[in-house]
C-alpha positions as CSV (number, residue, x, y, z in Angstrom):
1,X,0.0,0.0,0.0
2,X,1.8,3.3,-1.1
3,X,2.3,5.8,1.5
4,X,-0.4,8.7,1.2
5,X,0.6,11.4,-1.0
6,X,3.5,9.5,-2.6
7,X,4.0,9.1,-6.2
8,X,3.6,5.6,-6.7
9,X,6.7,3.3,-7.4
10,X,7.1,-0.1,-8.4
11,X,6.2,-2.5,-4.9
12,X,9.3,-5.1,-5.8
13,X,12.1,-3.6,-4.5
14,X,15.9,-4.8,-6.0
15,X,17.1,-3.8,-2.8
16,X,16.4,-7.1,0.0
17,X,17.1,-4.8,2.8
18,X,14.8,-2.3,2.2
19,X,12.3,-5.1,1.1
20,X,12.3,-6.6,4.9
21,X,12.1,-3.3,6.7
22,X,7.8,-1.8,7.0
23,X,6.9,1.3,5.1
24,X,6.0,2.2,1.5
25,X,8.8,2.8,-1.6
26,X,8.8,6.1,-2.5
27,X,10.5,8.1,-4.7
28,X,14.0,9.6,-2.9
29,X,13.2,13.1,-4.2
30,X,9.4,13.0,-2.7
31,X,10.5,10.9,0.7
32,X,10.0,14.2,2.7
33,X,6.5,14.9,1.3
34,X,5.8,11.2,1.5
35,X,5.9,11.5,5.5
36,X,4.2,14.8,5.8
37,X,0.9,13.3,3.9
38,X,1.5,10.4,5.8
39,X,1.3,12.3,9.4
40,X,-1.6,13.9,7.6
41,X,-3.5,10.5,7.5
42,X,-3.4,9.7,10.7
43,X,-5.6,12.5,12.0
44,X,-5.2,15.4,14.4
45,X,-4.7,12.4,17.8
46,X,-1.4,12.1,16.1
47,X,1.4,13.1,18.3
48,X,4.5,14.5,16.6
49,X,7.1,15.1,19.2
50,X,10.5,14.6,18.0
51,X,13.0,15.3,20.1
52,X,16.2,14.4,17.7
53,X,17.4,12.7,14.7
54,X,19.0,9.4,14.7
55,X,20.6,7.9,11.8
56,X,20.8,3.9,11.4
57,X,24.0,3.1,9.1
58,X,23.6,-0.7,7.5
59,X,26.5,-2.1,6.6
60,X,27.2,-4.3,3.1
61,X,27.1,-7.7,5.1
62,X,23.6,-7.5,7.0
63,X,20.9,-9.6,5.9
64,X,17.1,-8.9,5.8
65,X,16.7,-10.3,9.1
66,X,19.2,-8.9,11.1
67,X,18.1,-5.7,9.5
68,X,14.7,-6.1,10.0
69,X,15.8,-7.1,14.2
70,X,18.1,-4.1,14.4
71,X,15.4,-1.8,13.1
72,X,12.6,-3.2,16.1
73,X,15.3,-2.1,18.3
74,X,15.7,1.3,16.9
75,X,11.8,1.8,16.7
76,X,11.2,0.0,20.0
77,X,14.0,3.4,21.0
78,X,12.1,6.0,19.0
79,X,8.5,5.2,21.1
80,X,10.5,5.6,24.2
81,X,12.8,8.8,22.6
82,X,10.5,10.3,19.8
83,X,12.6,11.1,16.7
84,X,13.2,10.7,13.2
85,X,15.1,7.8,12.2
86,X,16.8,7.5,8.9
87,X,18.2,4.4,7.8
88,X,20.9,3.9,5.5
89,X,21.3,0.5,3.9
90,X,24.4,-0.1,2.1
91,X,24.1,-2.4,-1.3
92,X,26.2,-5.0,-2.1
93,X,29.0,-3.6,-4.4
94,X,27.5,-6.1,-7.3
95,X,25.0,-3.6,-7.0
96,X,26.2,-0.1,-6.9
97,X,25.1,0.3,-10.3
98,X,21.5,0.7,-9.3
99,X,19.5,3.8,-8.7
100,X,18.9,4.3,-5.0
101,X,15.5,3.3,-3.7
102,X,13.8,4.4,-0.6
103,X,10.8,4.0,2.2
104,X,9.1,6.3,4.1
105,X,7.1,5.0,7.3
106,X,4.8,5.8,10.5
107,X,3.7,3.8,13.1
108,X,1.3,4.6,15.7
109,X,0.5,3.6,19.4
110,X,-1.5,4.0,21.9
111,X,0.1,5.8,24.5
112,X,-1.8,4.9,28.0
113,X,0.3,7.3,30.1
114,X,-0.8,10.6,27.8
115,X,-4.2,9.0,26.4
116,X,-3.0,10.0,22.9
117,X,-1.6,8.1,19.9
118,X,2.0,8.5,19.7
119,X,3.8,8.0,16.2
120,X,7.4,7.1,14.9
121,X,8.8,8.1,11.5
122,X,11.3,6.6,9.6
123,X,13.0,7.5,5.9
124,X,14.8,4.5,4.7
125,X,17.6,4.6,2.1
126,X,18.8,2.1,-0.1
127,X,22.8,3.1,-1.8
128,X,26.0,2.8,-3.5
129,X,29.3,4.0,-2.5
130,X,29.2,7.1,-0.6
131,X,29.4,10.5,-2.7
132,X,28.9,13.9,-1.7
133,X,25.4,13.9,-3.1
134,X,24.4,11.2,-0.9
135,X,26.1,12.5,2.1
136,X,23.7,16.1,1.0
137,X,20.7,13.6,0.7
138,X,21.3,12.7,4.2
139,X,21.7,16.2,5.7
140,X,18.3,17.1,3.8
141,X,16.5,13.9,5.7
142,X,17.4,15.7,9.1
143,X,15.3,17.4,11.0
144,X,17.9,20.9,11.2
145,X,16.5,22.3,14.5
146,X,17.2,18.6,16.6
147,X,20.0,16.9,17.6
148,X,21.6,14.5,15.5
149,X,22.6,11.2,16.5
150,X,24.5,8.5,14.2
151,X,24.5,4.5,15.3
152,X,26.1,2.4,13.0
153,X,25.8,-1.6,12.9
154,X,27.8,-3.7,10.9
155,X,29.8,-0.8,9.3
156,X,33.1,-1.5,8.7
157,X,36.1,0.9,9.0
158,X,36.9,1.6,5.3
159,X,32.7,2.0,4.7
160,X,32.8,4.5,7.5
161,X,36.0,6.8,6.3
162,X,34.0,8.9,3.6
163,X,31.5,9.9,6.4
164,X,33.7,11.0,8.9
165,X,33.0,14.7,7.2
166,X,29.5,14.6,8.5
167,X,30.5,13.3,11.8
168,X,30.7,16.9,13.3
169,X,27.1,16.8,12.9
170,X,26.6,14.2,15.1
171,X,26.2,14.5,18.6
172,X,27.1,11.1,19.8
173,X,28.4,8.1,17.4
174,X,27.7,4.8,18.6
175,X,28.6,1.2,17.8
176,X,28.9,-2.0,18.7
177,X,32.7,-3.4,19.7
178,X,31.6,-7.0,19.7
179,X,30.0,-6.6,16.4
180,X,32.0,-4.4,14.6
181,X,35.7,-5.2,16.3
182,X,38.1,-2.2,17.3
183,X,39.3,-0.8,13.8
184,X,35.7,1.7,13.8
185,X,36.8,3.0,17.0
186,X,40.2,3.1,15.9
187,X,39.5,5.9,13.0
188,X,40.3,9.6,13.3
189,X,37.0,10.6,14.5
190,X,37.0,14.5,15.0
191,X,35.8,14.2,18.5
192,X,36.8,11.4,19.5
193,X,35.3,11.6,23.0
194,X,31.7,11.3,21.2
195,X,32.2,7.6,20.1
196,X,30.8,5.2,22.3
197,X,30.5,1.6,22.8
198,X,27.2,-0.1,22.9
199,X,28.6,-3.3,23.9
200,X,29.8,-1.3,27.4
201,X,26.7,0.5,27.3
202,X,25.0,-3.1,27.8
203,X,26.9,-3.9,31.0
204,X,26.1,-1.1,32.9
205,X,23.9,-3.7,35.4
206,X,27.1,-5.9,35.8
207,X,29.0,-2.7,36.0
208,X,26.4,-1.4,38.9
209,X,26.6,-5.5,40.9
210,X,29.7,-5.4,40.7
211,X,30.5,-2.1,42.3
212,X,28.0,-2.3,44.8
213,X,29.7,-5.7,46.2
214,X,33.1,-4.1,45.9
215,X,32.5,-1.0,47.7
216,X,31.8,-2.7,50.9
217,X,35.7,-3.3,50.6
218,X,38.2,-1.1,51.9
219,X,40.2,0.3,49.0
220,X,43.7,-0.6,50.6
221,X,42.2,-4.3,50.5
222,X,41.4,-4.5,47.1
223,X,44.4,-3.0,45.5
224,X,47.2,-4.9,48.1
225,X,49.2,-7.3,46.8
226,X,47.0,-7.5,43.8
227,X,48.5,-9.8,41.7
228,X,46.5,-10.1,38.2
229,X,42.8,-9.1,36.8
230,X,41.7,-11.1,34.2
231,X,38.5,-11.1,31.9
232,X,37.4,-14.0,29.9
233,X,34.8,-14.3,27.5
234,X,32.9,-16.4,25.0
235,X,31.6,-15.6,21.3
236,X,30.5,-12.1,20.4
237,X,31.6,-11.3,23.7
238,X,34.5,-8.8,23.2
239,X,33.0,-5.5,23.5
240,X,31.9,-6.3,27.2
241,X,35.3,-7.8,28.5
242,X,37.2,-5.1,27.5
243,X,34.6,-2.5,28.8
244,X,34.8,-3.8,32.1
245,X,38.6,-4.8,32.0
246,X,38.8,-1.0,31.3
247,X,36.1,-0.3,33.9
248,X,37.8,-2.0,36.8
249,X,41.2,-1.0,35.7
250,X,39.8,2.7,36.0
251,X,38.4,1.9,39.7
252,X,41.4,0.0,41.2
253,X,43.7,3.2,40.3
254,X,41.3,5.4,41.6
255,X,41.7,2.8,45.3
256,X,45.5,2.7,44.7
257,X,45.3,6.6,44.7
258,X,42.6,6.6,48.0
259,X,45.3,3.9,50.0
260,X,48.1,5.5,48.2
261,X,49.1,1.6,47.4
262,X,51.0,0.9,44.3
263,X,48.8,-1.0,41.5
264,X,51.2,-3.4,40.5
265,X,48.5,-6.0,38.6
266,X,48.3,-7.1,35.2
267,X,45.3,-6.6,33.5
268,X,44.3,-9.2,30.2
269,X,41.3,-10.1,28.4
270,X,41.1,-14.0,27.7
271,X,39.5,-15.4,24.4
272,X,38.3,-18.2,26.0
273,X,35.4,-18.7,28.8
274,X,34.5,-21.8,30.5
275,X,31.1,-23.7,28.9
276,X,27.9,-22.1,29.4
277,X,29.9,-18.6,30.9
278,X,29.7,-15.7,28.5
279,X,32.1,-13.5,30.8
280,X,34.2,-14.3,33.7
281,X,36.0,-12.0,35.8
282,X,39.2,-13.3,38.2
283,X,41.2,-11.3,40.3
284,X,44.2,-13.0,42.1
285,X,46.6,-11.8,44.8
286,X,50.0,-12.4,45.9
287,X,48.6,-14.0,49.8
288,X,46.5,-16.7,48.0
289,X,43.2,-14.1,47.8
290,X,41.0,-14.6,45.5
291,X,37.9,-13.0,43.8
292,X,35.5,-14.4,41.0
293,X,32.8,-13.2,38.7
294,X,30.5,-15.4,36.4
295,X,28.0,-13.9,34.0
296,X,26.3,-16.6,32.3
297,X,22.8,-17.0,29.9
298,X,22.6,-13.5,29.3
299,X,22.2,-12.9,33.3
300,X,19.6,-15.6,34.1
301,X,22.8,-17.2,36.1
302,X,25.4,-15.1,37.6
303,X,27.8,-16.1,41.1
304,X,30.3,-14.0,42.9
305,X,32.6,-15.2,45.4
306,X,35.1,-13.8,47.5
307,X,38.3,-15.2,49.7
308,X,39.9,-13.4,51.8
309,X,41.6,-14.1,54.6
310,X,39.3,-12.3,56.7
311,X,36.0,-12.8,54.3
312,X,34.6,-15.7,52.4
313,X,31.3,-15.1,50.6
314,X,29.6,-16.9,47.6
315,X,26.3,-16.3,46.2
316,X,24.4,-16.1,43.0
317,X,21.9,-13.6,41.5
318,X,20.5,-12.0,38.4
319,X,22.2,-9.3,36.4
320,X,20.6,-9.4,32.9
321,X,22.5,-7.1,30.5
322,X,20.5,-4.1,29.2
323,X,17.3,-4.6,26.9
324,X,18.6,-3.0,23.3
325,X,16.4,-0.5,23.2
326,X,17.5,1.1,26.8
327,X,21.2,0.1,25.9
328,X,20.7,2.6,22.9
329,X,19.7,5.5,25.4
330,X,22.8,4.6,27.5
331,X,25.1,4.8,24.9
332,X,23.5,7.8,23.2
333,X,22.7,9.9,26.3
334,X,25.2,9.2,29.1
């Protein structure tokens, strides 16, 4: 069904991507107008509230349905944060020959809270290589009086280079270290400190545990004949460890400078977690002390356990990582 007010376009789309997301083609030069009639449609209970733009970047190697589970997460964001989300799905280079295609889309909820119906917009893009027309095309798709935000999934580094112009625009730049590796965050971002790390972003409940069990230590305790801090992890697990490698690194300094101790540890992330552990986190000291962290099934199953000479505790509990959508807003926001 063609969006209201579009110019009709052919339904089959050469573009698989863009095929698996929701909305209606539209012509690229009519996109705008295409989600202006739409909001028009859906009557004057309609809320409009953007409060930003954020810009989904596809990489060349995503499939329809990672796509199409990437983009729930980004809507699932934009009915919690209102905005305008434009994505940007790169074509296979087989295909940069062909004309770019796009979607425009609005979906509408019931918002219980506010008694109103609530709406999310989305302008979807299917391209080539990047040139400076596209990178205008983009700019035009913005809402100029919001914040801009930029998330890209699956992009890799040399995909990413010819956008770094337009990165000033962007507020925050976020990405994923377990999916995308460390060459994105190793490029020469203009601010660098705007880049962020969703994978870290998810941990921030292990981050919190973790902390909260450790502060009822006396720095000088911790940071004493600390011998070696070690995170291991399984598949697609990268990101985290070395967020929270960096995380606790970052802490024990900060009790070394409290107990004016010397942090003398070495600090190493290990490729390799035991079965049915998806990070593991083992601190060992020079007297035989020693501390343990497990974070297994995605949280359903996590223990801690401590030996001291002074203190032995073991437990278990539940520390699920973030849900994607509230992972986004930690990443994007704090």
């Amino acid at each position: 069904m063609a969006t209201p007010g579009a110019t009709p376009v052919a339904e089959r789309m050469a573009s698989d991507i863009l095929a698996a997301l929701p909305g209606a083609p539209v012509r690229v030069n009519e996109a705008l107008g295409a989600l202006a009639h739409a909001w028009s449609a859906e009557g004057e209970q309609a809320v409009r509230a953007s409060q930003m733009n954020l810009v989904l970047m596809l990489g060349a190697g995503v499939g329809p349905e990672e796509a199409a589970g990437i983009f729930e997460q980004a809507q699932a964001f934009a009915r919690r944060y209102p905005c305008r989300l434009v994505v940007l799905v790169r074509r296979d280079s087989g295909e940069d020959g062909l004309p770019p295609e796009a979607k425009a889309h609005v979906a509408c909820f019931l918002d219980t809270a506010r008694r109103d119906k609530r709406c999310c917009e989305a302008l979807m893009l299917a391209h080539g290589p990047h040139t400076l027309q596209l990178q205008s095309l983009v700019s035009t798709w913005l809402e100029a009086d919001l914040p801009a935000y930029l998330w890209c999934h699956r992009v890799d580094a040399a995909e990413t280079r010819p956008w770094l112009a337009l990165a000033p625009r962007f507020t925050r730049v976020i990405a994923d270290r377990s999916t995308d590796g460390d060459a994105f965050f190793a490029l020469p971002w203009p601010r660098p400190e705007s880049v962020r790390d969703l994978s870290v972003a998810r941990c921030l409940p292990v981050r919190q545990a973790l902390g909260q069990f450790l502060s009822s230590h006396a720095p000088a305790d911790l940071v004493r004949g600390l011998r070696s801090v070690t995170v291991s992890h399984g598949v697609g697990r990268a990101g985290e460890a070395r967020g929270l490698l960096d995380w606790m690194r970052g802490c024990l300094k900060s009790c070394a400078d409290v107990s004016r101790l010397p942090l003398a540890a070495e600090f190493a992330v290990n490729p390799s977690c035991a079965a049915g552990s998806c990070i593991a986190v083992e601190w060992t000291y020079d007297n035989g002390n020693h501390f343990a962290w497990e974070h297994a099934d995605q949280g359903v199953r996590a223990s801690v356990a401590l030996d001291y000479a002074t203190s032995h505790q073991s437990f278990a509990l539940a520390v699920p990582f973030l849900a994607p959508e509230t992972a986004l807003g930690e990443a994007l926001f704090f």
